[in-house]
Residue, then its C-alpha position, 0 to 999 in steps of 0.5 A: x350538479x355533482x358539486x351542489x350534492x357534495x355541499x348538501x353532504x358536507x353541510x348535513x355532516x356538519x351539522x350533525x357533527x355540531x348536534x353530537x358536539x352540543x349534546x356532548x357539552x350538556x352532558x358534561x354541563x349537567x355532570x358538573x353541576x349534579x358532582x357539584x351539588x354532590x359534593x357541596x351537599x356531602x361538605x354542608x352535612x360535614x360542617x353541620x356535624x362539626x358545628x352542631x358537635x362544638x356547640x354541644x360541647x360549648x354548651x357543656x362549658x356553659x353547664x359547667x360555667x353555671x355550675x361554678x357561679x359564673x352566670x354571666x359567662x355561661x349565659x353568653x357560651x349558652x347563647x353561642x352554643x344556641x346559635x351554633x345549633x342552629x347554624x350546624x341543623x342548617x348546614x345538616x339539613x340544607x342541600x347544595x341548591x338552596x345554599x347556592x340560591x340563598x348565597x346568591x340572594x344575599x349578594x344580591x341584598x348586600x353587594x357592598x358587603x360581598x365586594x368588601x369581603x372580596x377586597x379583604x379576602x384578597x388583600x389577605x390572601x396576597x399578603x399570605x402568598x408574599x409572606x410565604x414565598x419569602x420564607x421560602x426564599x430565606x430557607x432555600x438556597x440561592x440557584x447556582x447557574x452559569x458562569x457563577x456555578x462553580x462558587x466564585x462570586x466575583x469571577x470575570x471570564x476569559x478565554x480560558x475560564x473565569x479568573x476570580x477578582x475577589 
């Protein structure tokens, strides 16, 4: 009878142990998620800044275009310093859910579109990695290990070193 007692402890410690170790998952779950928003609303605002002070500046130029006769030109800088507002008093104002959200339904709209992107984002991002690892590869010099440590290139080993060939 002793023994069914001992269950019922081990089972009841267990499950108390398993409620500690879910509560402790949701924590850091909601931690993760309330720092992520944090963060993708501080870096939104940031961008938003950054567009919405190139697009005044773009603006300027447009001003600037008109006043030298160049109408054509300073209509499309006007035009992109427009959107520039826009896009940078979306990024000030939006907060890290409705970004997410709105990412998420645009893939869900185009999902050819986001694969595509994908696709290029990794292509080029290889040919990135492939280019740089053989810049590194050129500008540093090659390991020197085992029995070629000691320089010699052609070296063939003995019992009492390696006697060059070459």
């Amino acid at each position: 009878m002793g023994n069914m007692t001992d269950e019922r402890t081990s089972q009841s410690e267990v499950g108390q142990v398993k409620e500690r170790v879910q509560d402790a998952a949701e924590s850091v779950k909601s931690q993760t998620r309330d720092g992520l928003r944090s963060q993708i609303d501080t870096r939104t605002v940031q961008a938003g800044e950054q567009v919405s002070s190139t697009a005044q500046a773009m603006r300027s130029a447009g001003d600037e275009l008109r006043r030298q006769g160049n109408d054509r030109a300073a209509s499309a800088v006007e035009a992109l310093a427009e959107r520039g507002e826009r896009l940078g008093s979306f990024l000030s104002d939006a907060d890290g859910e409705r970004l997410l959200r709105e990412a998420e339904d645009f893939a869900r709209r185009q999902p050819t579109l986001v694969v595509g992107a994908g696709m290029m984002l990794g292509f080029f991002a290889a040919r990135f990695v492939k280019a740089t690892s053989a810049d590194r590869y050129r500008t540093s010099p090659p390991p020197r290990y085992g029995m070629y440590a000691s320089g010699q290139q052609n070296a063939v080993p003995t019992a009492g070193g390696s006697v060059g060939i070459g």
